[in-house]
Structure formats: structure tokens, C-alpha cells
C-alpha positions as CSV (number, residue, x, y, z in Angstrom):
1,X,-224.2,-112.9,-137.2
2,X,-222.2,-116.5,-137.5
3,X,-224.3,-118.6,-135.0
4,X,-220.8,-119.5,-132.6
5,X,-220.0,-115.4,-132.4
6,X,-222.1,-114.1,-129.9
7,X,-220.6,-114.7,-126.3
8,X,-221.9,-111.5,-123.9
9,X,-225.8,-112.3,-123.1
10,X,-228.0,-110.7,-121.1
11,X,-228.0,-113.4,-118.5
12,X,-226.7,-114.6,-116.1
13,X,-223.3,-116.5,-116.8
14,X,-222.1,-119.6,-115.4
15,X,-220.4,-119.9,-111.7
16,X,-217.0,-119.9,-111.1
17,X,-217.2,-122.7,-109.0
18,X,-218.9,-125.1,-111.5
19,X,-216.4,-124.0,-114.2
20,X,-213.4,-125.0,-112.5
21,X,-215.0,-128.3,-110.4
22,X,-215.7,-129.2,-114.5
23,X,-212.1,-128.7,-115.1
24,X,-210.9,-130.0,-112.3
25,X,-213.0,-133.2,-113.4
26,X,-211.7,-133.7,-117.3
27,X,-207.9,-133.4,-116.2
28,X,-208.7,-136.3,-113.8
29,X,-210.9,-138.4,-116.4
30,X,-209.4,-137.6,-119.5
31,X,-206.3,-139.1,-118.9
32,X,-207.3,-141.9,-117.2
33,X,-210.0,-142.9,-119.9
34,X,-206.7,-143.0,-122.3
35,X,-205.1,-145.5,-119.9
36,X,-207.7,-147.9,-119.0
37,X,-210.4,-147.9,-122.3
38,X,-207.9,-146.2,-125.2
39,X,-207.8,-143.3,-127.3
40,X,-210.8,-144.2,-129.3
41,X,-213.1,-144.5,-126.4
42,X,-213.3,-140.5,-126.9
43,X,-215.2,-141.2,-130.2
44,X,-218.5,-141.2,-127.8
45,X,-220.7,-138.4,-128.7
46,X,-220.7,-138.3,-124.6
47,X,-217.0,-138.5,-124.1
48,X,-216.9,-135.6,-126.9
49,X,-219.4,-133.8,-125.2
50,X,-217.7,-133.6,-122.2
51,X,-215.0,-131.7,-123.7
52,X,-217.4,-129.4,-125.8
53,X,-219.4,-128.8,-122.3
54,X,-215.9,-127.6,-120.9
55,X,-215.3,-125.3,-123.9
56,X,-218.7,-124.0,-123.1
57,X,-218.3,-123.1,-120.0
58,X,-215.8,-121.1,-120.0
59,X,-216.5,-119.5,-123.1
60,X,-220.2,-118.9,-122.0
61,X,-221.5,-119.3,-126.2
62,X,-224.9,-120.2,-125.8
63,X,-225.0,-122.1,-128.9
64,X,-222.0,-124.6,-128.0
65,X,-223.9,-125.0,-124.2
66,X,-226.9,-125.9,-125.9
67,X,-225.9,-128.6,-128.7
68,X,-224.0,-130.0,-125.3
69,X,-227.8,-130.2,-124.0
70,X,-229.1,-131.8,-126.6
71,X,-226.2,-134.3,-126.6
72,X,-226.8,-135.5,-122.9
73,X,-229.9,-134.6,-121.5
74,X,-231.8,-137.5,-122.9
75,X,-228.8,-139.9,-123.7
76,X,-227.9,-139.0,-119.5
77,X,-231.1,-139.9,-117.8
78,X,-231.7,-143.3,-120.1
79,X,-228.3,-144.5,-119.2
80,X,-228.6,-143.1,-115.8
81,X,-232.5,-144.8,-115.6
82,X,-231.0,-148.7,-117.5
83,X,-228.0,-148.7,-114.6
84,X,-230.4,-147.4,-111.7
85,X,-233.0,-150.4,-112.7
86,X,-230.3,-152.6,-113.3
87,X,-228.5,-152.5,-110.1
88,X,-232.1,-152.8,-108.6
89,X,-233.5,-156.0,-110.5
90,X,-230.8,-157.1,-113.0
91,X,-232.8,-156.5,-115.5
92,X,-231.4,-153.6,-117.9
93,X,-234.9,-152.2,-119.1
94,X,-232.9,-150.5,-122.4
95,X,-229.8,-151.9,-122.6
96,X,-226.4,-150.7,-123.6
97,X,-224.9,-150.3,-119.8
98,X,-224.1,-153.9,-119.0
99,X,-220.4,-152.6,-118.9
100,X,-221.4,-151.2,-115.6
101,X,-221.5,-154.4,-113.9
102,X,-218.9,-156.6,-115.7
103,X,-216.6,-157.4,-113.3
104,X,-213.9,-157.8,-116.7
105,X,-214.3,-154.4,-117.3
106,X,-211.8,-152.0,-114.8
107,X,-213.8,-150.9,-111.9
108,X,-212.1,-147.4,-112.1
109,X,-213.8,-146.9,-115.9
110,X,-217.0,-148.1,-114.2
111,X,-216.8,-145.3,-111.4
112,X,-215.6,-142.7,-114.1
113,X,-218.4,-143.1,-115.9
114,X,-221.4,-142.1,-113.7
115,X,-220.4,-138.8,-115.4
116,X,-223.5,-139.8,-117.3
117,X,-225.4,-138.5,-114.4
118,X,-223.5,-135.5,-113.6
119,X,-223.2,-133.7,-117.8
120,X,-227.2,-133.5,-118.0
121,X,-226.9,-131.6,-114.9
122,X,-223.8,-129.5,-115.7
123,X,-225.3,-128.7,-119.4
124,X,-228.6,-128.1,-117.8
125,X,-227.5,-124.9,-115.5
126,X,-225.5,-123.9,-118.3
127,X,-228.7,-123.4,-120.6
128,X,-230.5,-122.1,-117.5
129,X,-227.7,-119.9,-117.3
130,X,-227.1,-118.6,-121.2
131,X,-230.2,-119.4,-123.0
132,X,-231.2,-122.3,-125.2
133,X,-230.2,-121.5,-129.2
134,X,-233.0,-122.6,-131.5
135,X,-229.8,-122.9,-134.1
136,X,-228.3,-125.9,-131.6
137,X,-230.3,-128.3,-133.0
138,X,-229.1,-128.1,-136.5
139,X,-224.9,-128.4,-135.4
140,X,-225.5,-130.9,-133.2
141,X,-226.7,-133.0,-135.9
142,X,-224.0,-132.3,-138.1
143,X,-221.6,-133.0,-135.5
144,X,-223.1,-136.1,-134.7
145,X,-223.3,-137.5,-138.4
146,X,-219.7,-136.6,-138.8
147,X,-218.6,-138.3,-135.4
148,X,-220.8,-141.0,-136.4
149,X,-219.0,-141.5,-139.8
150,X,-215.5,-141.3,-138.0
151,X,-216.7,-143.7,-135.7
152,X,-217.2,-146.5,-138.6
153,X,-214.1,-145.9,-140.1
154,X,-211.3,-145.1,-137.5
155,X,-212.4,-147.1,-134.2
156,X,-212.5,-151.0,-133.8
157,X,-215.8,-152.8,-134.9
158,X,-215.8,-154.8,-132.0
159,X,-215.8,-151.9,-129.6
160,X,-219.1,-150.6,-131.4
161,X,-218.6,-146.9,-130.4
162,X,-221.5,-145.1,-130.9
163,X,-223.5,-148.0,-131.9
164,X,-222.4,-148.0,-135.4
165,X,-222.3,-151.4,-135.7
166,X,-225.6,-152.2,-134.6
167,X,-227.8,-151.0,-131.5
168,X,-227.8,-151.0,-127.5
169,X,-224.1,-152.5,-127.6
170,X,-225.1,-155.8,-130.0
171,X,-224.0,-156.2,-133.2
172,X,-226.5,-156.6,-135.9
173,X,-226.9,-158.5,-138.6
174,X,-230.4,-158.2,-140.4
175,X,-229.7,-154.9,-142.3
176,X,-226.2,-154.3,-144.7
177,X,-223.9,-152.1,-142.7
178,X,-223.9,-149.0,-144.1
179,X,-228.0,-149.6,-144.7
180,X,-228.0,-149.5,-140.8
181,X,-225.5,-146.9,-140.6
182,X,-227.5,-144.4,-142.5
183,X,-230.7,-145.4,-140.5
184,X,-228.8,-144.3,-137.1
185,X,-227.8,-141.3,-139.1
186,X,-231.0,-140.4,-139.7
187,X,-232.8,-142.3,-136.1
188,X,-230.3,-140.6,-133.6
189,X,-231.2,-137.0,-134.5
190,X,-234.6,-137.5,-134.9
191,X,-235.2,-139.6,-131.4
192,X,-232.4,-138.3,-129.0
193,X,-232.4,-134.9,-129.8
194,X,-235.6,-133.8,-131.7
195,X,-237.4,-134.4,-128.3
196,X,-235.4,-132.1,-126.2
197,X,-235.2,-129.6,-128.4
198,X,-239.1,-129.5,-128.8
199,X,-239.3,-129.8,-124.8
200,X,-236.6,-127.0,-124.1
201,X,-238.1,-124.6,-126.7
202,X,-241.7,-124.9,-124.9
203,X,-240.3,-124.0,-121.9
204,X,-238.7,-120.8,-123.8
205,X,-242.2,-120.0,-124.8
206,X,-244.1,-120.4,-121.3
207,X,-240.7,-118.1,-119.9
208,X,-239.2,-120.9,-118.2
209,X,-235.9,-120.4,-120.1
210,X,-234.6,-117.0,-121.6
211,X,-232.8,-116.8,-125.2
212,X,-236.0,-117.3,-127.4
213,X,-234.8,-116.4,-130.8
């Protein structure tokens, strides 16, 4: 059975309540990311998360809710950790949210984007809710090297999206461009996502999640 067809489960589905406070959110956000950062501030693989999050939360497909998880959980809580230390000391321990606390940048887009607190959570009842797919791991890595290839070709180098251009926000010089695009290629896979899928599936094993298979 195609991995994206099976939608009933045997477990408990997602609340009503969360579905349409998620909606509610993205008709708010979306447009007003358009206005104050541009169109091609939705070539984020967190910015397209959001919208595959709201997909799978309506649609309840396990698979789609879990390559969401695996696209925020640990990208979330090191953003969420770099602003929170940050704000604290000034000192951005990993770098790449220095936007937060530009006083150039629109204070609105600041404010919108503590969303990277709030998806690890959302994405996190939703595999409590459906199940985690062992098969996630393999999309969301061909998603990513797609979006990541889009982002080199269709969005301003200057803007960096996705850190194609080099990493935590900077610009790089040291390797030939598409040298360090093919490392991220390979790096982002293997260090943001690798690690919660091992994590998630050992809590499968030890019953702390259902949908082991």
C-alpha cells in the first residue's frame, strides 16, 4: 500500500480544537509573512512545514504528521534554545536567530516567528496522536533535497534560505558552492533528522508511541 494512502488508524485522531486554532493561525501568518519578508521566505523547510503540518492535521495521514516531526522537532527546540539564551546573555550559543533581535528587521515578523516554539509541539501531539511512520524518514529527505535545490536556484543569495549559501545565516567561502551545497545535502538529513527518527522509533519500541511498523 502507497506509503500517503492509509488515513483511518486505530488511534486516537487529532482534536478539533487544535485543528482549527492551526488554521486559524496560517490564515493570519501566511499572508502577513508575504507582506513583510516576501514570497520566497516560504522556501524555509519550517515555513513549508507549517503548511504540510496543516495538511496533516486535517487529513490525519500518519506519514505526512510524521515527516512534519522530523522537520521541526529538533530544528524547533535549537532555534527556540539560541533565542532563549540569547535574550538571556546576548550570546547566541548556535547561531542563525540574530534576526530575532535586529531592530531593522519588522517587529511583527519577529513576533510571527516564535512559531518555532509552537510546530514541535503541534507535530508532536499529532504523532502522539497517529503514530510515528518508520517510512517518514525517507520523504522527508527527499523533500528536503528538493526544497534545498529550489532554494539555490529560485530565491536571492543574499537572503540565504535554508542555508544554502553557507551555514547558521553566514555566507561561506572556503568550499565551491555547489561542493557545500551537496555537503548540506547530505549533513541536514543525517544531523537534524536521523536523530529524531532514531529517538521517536525507541520510544515505539519501549510502547511510548503506537504505529510501530
Amino acid at each position: 500500500m502507497p506509503a500517503f494512502s492509509s488515513v483511518q488508524t486505530p488511534y486516537a485522531g487529532i482534536p478539533l480544537w487544535l485543528k482549527w486554532a492551526f488554521t486559524v493561525w496560517i490564515i493570519v501568518w501566511a499572508p502577513s509573512y508575504v507582506v513583510l519578508l516576501g514570497a520566497q521566505n516560504f522556501f524555509w523547510l519550517c515555513n513549508l512545514a507549517s503548511f504540510l503540518l496543516l495538511v496533516a492535521l486535517w487529513s490525519e495521514r500518519r506519514t505526512l504528521m510524521s515527516m512534519q516531526w522530523l522537520a521541526v522537532a529538533l530544528v524547533g527546540g535549537l532555534w527556540s534554545l539560541d533565542v532563549a539564551v540569547a535574550a538571556l546573555t546576548g550570546m547566541h550559543p548556535i547561531g542563525g536567530t540574530e534576526y530575532m533581535f535586529d531592530a531593522e528587521h519588522p517587529p511583527l515578523a519577529r513576533a510571527m516567528s516564535l512559531y518555532h516554539v509552537i510546530l514541535p509541539l503541534v507535530a508532536g501531539i499529532g504523532v502522539a496522536r497517529l503514530g510515528y511512520a518508520r517510512g517518514a524518514l525517507r520523504w522527508q529527505t527527499l523533500l528536503t533535497l528538493v526544497v534545498l535545490l529550489l532554494s539555490y536556484l529560485f530565491t536571492e543569495p543574499e537572503r540565504n534560505i535554508n542555508w544554502v549559501h553557507g551555514p547558521f545565516g553566514q555566507h561561506q567561502e572556503w568550499l565551491a558552492p555547489l561542493v557545500y551545497l551537496g555537503a548540506l545535502m547530505v549533513l541536514w538529513p543525517l544531523l537534524i533528522y536521523v536523530p529524531v527518527h532514531l529517538l521517536t522509533r525507541w520510544l515505539q519500541r519501549h510502547g511510548r508511541l503506537p504505529g510501530l511498523r
